[in-house]
C-alpha positions, -999 to +999 in steps of 0.1 A: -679-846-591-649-833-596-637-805-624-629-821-657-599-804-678-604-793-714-588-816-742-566-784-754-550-780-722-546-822-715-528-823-749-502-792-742-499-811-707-490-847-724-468-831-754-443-814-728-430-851-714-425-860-749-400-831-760-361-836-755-352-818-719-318-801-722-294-808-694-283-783-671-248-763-676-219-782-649-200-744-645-217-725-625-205-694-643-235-679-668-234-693-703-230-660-732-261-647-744-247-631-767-270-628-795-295-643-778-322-627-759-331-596-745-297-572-745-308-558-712-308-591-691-273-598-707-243-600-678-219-575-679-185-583-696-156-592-669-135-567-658-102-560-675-072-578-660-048-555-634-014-549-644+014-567-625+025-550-600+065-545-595+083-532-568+086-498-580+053-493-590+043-503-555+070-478-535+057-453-562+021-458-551+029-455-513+008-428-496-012-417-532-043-424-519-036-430-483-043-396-459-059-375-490-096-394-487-100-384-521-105-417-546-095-386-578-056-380-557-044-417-574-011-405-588-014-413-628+026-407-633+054-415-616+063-378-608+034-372-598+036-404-571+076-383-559+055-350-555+027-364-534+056-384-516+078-353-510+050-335-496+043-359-468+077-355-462+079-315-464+037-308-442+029-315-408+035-352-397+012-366-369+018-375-332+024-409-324+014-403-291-019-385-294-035-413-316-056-426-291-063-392-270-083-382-300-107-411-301-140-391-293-140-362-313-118-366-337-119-405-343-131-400-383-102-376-389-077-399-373-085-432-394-083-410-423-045-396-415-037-432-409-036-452-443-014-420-454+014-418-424+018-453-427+029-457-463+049-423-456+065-441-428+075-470-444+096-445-472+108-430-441+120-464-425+133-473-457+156-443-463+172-442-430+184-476-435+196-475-468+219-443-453+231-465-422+239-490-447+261-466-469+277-452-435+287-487-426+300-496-461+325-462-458+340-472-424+343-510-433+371-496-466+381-464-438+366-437-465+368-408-446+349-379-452+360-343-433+336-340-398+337-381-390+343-390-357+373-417-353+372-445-330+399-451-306+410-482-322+421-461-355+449-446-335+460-481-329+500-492-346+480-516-366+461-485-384+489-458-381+511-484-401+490-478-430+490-443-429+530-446-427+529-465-458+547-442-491+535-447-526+561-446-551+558-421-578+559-440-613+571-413-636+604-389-631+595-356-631+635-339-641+631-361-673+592-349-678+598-314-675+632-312-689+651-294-664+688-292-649+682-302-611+717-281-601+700-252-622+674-250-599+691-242-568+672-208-567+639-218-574+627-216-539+592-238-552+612-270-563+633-272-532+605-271-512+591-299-534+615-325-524+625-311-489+607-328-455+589-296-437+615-309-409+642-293-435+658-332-445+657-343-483+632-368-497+641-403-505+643-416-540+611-437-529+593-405-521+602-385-547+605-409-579+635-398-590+658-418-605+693-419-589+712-398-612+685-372-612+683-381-570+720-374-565+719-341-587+682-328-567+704-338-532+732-315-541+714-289-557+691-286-519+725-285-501+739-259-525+708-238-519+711-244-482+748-235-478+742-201-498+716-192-473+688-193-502+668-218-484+660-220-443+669-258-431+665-268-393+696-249-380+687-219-399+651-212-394+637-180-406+627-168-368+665-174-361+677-155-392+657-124-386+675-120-351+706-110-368+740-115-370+743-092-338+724-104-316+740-138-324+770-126-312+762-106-280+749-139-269+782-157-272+801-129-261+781-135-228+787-170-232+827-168-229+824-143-199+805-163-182+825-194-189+857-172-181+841-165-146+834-198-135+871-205-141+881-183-117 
């Protein structure tokens, strides 16, 4: 015969099919319990939301936490990221080459040196392209700096045209400075200022004279000249320290020789 069941326990049995059932969440995410509960069964909160990253904060953070194996090395400023990036630069950088000769000793110390050489490299990459790109820029508008190398084709007549090419001065400097240009025939400074090295006289182009100051600067250069105060091309100072002597013991020689080949 088998076991009967006491009426307490058939009566707790039969009330739980009457009782409303209550239906079961759709998310699959844990409801709040909040409130609710024991505290210690709770779930934790969700973590904060990162910060978007940008594109400086990620160059910033190359090679923080890379090679170091330290999780405490995470630059918190942005000098701080500059000084951990300057000294990858400035210590010992690795050997591409030896990367897989050290694979059974030193395997463990080689993936750590990795994460580190790569985000140094990448800076690396990144700075000697952004100085090919500036060195391109200069000879595509011919900004030369002293120690380039020129090409041949810069020595072309296309490019020497350019360099041939004479600016006009916009402003008169007689009427700035308020001088008399045929006073000045002395001053051995401003006759070099408007005289060729090759001892000829700048054009009014070249010099930004007007032509009445022009005519006066001309004549006051000749004056000088004439007078001997200024060397020109005939009278060079190498030729005017040989003296008037020697000048004419050559052309003495000159007229006897020409006087012997008459005879």
């Amino acid at each position: 015969m088998p076991p009967r069941l006491p009426i307490p326990s058939a009566l707790r049995r039969g009330l739980s099919f009457l009782q409303p059932r209550t239906k079961a969440p759709l998310s699959t995410t844990a409801a709040p319990q909040a409130g609710r509960g024991d505290p210690r069964t709770a779930p934790p909160p969700p973590p904060p939301p990162s910060p978007p990253t940008t594109t400086t904060s990620s160059i910033l953070s190359l090679g923080g936490d890379g090679g170091r194996g330290a999780p405490s090395s995470r630059p918190s400023t942005s000098t701080q990221a500059l000084s951990n990036i300057y000294k990858d630069f400035s210590g010992p950088r690795p050997n591409r080459g030896s990367g897989g000769s050290g694979g059974g000793g030193g395997g463990g110390m080689g993936g750590s040196g990795g994460g580190g050489s790569g985000g140094s490299q990448y800076v690396e990459d990144m700075l000697r392209g952004n100085s090919r790109h500036n060195a391109y820029m200069r000879q595509l508008t011919r900004r030369w700096r002293p120690g380039d190398v020129y090409a041949p084709h810069d020595m072309s007549p296309s490019e020497m045209t350019k360099w041939r090419r004479t600016t006009a001065r916009q402003k008169d400097l007689v009427d700035l400075l308020g001088i008399r240009p045929l006073d000045m025939y002395r001053n051995f400074s401003v006759i070099s200022e408007f005289m060729t090295p090759h001892g000829r006289i700048m054009r009014g182009v070249e010099t930004g004279l007007n032509p009445v100051n022009q005519r006066k600067m001309a004549k006051a250069i000749r004056r000088a000249i004439g007078l001997g105060l200024h060397p020109s091309v005939h009278r060079h100072p190498e030729i005017l320290v040989r003296g008037p002597h020697r000048v004419l013991a050559q052309k003495m020689a000159k007229d006897i020789s020409n006087t012997m080949n008459h005879f």
